[in-house]
C-alpha positions as CSV (number, residue, x, y, z in Angstrom):
1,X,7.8,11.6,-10.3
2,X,7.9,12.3,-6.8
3,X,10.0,10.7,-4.2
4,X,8.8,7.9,-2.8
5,X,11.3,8.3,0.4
6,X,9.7,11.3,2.2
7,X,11.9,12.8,4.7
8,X,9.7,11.3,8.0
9,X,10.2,10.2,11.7
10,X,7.6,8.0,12.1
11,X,4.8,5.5,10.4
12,X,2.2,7.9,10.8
13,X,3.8,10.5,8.8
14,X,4.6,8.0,6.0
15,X,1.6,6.7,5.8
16,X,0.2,10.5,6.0
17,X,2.4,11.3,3.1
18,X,1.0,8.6,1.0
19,X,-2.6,8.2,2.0
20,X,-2.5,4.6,1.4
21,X,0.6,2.4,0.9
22,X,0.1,-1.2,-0.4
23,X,-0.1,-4.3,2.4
24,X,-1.7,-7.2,0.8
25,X,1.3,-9.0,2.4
26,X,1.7,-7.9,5.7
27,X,5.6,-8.3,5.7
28,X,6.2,-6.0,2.6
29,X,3.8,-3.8,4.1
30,X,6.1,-3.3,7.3
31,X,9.0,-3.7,5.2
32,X,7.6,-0.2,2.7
33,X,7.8,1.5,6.5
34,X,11.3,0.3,7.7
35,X,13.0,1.1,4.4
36,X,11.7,4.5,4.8
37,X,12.5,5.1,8.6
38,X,16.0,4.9,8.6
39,X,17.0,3.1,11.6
40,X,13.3,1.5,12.8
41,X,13.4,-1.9,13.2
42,X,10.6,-4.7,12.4
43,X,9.9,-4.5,15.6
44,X,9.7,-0.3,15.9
45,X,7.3,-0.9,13.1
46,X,5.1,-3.3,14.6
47,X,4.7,-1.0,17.9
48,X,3.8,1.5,16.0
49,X,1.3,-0.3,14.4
50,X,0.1,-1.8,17.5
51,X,0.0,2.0,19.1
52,X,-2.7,2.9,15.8
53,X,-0.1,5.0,13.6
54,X,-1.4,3.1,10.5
55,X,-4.1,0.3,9.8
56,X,-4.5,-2.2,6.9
57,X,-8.0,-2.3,5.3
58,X,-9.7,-2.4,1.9
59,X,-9.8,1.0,1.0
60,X,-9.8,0.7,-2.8
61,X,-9.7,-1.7,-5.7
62,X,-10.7,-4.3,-3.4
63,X,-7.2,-4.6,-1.9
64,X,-5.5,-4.5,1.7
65,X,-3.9,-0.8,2.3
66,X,-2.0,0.6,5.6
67,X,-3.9,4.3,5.7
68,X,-4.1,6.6,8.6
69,X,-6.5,5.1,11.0
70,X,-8.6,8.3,10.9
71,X,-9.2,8.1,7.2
72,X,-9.8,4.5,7.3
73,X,-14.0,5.4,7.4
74,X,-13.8,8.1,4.4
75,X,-11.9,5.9,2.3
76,X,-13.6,3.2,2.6
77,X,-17.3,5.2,2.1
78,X,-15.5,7.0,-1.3
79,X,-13.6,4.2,-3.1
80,X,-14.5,0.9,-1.2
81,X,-17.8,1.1,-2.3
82,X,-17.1,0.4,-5.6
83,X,-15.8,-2.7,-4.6
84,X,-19.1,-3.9,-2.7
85,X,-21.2,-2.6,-6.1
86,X,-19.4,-6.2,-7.6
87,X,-20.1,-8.2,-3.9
88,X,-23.7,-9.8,-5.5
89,X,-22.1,-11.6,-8.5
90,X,-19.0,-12.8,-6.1
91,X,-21.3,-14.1,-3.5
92,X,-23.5,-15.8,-6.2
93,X,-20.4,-17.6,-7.1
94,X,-19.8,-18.5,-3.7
95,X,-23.0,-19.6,-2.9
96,X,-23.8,-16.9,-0.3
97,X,-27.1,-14.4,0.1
98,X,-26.4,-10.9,0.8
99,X,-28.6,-12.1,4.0
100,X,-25.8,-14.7,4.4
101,X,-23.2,-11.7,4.5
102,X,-25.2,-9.5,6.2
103,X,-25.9,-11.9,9.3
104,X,-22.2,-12.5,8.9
105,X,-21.1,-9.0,9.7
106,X,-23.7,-9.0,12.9
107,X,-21.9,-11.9,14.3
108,X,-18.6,-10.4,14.0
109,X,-19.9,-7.2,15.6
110,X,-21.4,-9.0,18.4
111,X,-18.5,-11.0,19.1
112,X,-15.5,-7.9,18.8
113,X,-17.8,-5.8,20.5
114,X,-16.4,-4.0,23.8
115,X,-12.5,-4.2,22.5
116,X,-12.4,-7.6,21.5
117,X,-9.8,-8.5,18.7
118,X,-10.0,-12.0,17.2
119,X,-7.7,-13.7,14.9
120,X,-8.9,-14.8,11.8
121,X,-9.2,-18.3,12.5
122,X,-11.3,-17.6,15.7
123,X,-13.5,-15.3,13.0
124,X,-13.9,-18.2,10.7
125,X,-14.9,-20.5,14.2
126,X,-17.7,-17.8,15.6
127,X,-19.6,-17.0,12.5
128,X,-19.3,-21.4,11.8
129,X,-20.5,-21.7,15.5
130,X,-23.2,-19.8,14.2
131,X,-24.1,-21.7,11.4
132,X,-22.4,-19.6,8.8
133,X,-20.7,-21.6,6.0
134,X,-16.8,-20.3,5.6
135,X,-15.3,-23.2,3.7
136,X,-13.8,-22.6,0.4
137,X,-13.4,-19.1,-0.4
138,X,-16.5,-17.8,1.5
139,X,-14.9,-17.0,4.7
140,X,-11.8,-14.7,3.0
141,X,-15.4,-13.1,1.2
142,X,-17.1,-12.4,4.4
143,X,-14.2,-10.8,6.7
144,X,-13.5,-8.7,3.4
145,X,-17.2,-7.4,3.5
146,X,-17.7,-6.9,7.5
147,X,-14.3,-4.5,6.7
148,X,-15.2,-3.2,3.4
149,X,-18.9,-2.3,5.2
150,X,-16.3,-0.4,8.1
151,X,-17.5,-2.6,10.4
152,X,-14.5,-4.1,11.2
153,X,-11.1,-3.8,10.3
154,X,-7.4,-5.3,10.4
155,X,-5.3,-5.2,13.8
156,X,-1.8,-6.0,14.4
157,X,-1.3,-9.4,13.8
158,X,-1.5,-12.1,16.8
159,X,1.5,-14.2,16.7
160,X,1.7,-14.8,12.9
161,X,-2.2,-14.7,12.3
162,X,-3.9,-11.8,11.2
163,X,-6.7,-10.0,13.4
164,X,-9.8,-8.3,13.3
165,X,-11.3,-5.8,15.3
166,X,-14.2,-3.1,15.3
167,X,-13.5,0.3,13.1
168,X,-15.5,2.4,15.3
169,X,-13.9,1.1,18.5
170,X,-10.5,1.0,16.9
171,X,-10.5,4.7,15.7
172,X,-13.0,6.2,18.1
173,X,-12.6,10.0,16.4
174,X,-12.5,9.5,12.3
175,X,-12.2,12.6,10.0
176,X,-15.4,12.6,8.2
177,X,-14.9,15.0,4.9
178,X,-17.7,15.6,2.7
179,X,-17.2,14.1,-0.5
180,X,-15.8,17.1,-2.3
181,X,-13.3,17.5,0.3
182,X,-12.7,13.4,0.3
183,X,-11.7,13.8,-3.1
184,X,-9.6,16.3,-3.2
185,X,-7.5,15.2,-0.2
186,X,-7.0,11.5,-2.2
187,X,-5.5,13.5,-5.6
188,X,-3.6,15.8,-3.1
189,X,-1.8,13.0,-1.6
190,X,-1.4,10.9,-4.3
191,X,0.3,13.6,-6.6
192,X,2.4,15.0,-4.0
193,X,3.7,11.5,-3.4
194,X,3.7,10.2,-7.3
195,X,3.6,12.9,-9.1
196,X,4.2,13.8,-11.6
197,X,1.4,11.5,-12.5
198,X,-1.1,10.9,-15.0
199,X,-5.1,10.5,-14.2
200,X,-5.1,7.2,-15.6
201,X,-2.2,6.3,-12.6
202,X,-4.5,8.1,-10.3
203,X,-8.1,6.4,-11.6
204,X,-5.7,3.2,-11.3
205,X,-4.7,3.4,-8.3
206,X,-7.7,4.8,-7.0
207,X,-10.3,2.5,-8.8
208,X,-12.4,5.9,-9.0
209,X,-14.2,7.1,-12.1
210,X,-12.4,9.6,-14.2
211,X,-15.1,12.2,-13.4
212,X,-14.3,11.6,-9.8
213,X,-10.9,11.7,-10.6
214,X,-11.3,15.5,-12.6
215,X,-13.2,16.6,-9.6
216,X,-10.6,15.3,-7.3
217,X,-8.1,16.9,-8.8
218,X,-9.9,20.2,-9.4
219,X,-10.5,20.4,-5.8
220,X,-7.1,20.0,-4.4
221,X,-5.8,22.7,-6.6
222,X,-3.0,20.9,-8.5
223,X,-1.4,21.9,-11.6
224,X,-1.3,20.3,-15.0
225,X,2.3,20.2,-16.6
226,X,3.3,18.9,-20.2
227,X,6.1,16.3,-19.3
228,X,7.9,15.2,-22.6
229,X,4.6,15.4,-24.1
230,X,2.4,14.3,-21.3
231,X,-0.2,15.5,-20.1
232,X,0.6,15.1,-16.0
233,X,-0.3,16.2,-12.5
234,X,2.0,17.6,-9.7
235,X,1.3,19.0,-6.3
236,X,2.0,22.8,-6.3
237,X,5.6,22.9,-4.6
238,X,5.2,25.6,-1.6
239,X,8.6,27.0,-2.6
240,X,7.4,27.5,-6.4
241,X,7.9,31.2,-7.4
242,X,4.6,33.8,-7.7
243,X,2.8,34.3,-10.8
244,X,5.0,37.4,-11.4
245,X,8.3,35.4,-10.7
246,X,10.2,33.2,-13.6
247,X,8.8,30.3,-13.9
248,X,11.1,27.0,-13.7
249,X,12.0,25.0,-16.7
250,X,9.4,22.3,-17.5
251,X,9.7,19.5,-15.7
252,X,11.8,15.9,-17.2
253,X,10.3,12.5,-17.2
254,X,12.6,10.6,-14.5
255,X,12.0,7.6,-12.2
256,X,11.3,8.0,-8.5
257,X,13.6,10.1,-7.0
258,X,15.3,7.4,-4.8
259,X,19.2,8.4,-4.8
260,X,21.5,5.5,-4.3
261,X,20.4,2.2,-3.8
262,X,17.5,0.6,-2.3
263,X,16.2,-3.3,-1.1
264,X,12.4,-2.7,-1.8
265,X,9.7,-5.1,-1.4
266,X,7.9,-6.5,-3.7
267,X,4.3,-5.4,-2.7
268,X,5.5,-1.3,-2.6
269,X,4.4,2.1,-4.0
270,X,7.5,2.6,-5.6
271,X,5.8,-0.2,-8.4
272,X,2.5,-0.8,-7.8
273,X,1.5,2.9,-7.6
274,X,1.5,3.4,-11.7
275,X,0.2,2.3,-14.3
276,X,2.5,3.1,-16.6
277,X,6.1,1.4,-15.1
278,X,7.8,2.1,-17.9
279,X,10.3,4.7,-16.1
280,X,11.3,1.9,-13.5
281,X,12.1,-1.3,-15.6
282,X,11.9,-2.2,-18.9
283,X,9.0,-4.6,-20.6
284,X,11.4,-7.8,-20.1
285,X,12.2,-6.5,-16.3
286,X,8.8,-6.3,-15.4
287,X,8.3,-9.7,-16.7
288,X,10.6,-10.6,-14.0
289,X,9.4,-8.9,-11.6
290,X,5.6,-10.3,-12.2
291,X,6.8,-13.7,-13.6
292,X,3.4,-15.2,-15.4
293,X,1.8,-11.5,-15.0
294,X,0.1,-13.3,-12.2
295,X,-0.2,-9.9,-9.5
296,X,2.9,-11.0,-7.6
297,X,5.7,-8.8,-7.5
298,X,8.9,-9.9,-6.4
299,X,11.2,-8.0,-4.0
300,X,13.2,-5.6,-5.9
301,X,17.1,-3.4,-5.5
302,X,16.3,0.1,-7.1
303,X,19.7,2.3,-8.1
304,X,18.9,5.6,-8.4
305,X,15.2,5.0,-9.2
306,X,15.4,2.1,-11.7
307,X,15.5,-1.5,-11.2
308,X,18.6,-3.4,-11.5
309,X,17.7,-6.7,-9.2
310,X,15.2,-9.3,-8.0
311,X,15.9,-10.5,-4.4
312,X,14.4,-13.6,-2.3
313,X,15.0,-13.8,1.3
314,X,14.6,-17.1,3.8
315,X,14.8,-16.4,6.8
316,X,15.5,-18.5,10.5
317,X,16.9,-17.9,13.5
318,X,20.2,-17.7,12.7
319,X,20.0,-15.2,10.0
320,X,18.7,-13.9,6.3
321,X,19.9,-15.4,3.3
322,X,19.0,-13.0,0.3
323,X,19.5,-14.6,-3.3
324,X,19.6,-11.5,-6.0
325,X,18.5,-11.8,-9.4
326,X,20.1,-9.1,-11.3
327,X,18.4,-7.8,-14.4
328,X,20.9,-5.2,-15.8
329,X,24.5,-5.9,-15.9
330,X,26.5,-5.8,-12.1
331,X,29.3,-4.3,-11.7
332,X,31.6,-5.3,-8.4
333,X,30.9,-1.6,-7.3
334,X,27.1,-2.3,-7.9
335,X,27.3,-5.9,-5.7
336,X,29.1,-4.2,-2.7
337,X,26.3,-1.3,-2.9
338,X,23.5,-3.9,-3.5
339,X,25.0,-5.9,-0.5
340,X,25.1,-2.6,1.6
341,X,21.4,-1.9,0.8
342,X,20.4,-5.4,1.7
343,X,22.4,-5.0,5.0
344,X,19.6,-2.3,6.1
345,X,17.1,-4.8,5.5
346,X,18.5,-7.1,7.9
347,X,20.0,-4.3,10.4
348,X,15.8,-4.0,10.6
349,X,15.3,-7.7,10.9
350,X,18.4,-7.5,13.4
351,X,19.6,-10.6,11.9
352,X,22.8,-11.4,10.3
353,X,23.5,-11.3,6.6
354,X,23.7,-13.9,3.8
355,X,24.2,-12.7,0.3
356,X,23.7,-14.9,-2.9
357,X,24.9,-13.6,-5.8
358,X,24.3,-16.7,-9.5
């Protein structure tokens, strides 16, 4: 597989390099950046979020993604719309028309119109000013489909509250692909990022249809290679010899290319980009790292690729105290590395260190 720690000096590049990076949880999402921008801190991060190097969205699957503001539109009109094609039966749960919804994402434009940006509280206060019912889970429903419509979409956060404002004042000049070319730029980022991948990790992450995904991948030119009697997907490597050149052994089935160490949260690409996480941690290690196989990933220390850890934080004022979990046998060698990985993590928090070790 590809490595997930592309050689970049800035959140726009690493979110370039991926095309979409995982940020249902805003602080893993920042985290994904800092751990691979050597020397950024949370807050180098958060200007550069604030400056529009990356925004969070629905893109696909139905789930918040940082992708480059520019691509925000496209994405959202190629794989988002799968999710609204499910929206009727969720707002018939919910008790909510599609006129309900629709009124819903008028208010919202009215009132972020002209560079507004709202927390999602005030949100939740217009559209109930307006006689809009948001209790339960129909408010989370409604900001979802005024962004997954790319009418609105996610801003830096406000304090500690999230934010909305207005895709089309927010990102002023998007890249508008046609669909063939949509497609092919998706499977050429996610292959030169994952790869070698399957299509099923692709359609997975994606949420497209396998057709789409053929197309896709037909159209950004990628290769097919048997890996340990795979069938997988790279990006063709710009240094790879002509036709009339040797050709390079066959590629090995390996785990991320992550070299040493590695405190990774637990919402990150490095996981949740797969399907298949077989290469990464075994069957009883991923059952620790999705305890209940309930979606939530804990944070996890990667040596060279594969897990060995679980970690915790809490965090106050005075400092971070990480708890580990490990899940393979620790050495005293593997503790001071594990210690000196977690000590980037709070270099970037700019916080002192408290390790917990059972």
């Amino acid at each position: 597989m590809a490595a997930l720690f592309p050689s970049a000096s800035s959140v726009a590049e690493v979110v370039q390099w991926f095309g979409a990076m995982q940020a249902q949880d805003v602080n893993s999402g920042l985290w994904s950046f800092g751990v691979r921008l050597p020397g950024f801190s949370l807050a180098d991060v958060e200007a550069a979020v604030e400056r529009r190097e990356a925004v969070r969205t629905w893109p696909m699957r139905g789930t918040v993604h940082f992708v480059p503001p520019e691509d925000a539109h496209w994405m959202l009109e190629l794989m988002g719309s799968r999710s609204l094609a499910g929206a009727a039966k969720r707002r018939e749960s919910l008790g909510l028309s599609e006129a309900d919804a629709d009124r819903a994402v008028d208010i919202l434009g009215s009132a972020l119109a002209g560079g507004g940006r709202l927390t999602r509280a005030e949100c939740l206060a217009t559209l109930a000013a307006q006689g809009v019912e948001t209790g339960g889970q129909r408010g989370y429903h409604l900001l979802w489909y005024a962004s997954q419509r790319g009418v609105t979409v996610i801003g830096p956060h406000i304090g500690k509250e999230q934010s909305f404002v207005l895709l089309d004042e927010w990102v002023p000049k998007p890249r508008r692909p046609s669909r063939e070319e949509a497609l092919a730029l998706i499977a050429l980022r996610y292959f030169r990022s994952h790869g070698p991948a399957t299509r099923k990790d692709f359609a997975g992450w994606t949420g497209l249809t396998m057709a789409d995904c053929k197309l896709g991948i037909a159209g950004a030119g990628l290769q097919t290679v048997d890996v340990d009697g795979v069938e997988m997907i790279v990006a063709p490597d710009p240094g790879a010899p002509t036709p009339s050149a040797p050709a390079s052994p066959a590629p090995t089935r390996s785990a991320p290319d992550m070299s040493g160490w590695m405190a990774l949260p637990g919402f990150d690409e490095y996981l949740l980009g797969y399907k298949d996480r077989s290469l990464m941690a075994t069957s009883e290690q991923l059952a620790a790292i999705i305890p209940g196989g309930n979606g939530v990933f804990q944070s996890t220390l990667v040596r060279d690729g594969r897990v060995m850890a679980t970690w915790k934080r809490s965090i106050t004022a005075k400092g971070v105290t990480v708890t580990v979990n490990p899940l393979r046998p620790f050495t005293d060698k593997d503790r001071r590395a594990a210690d000196d990985a977690l000590a980037v993590y709070a270099s970037y928090l700019g916080l002192p260190l408290t390790v917990k070790n059972p």
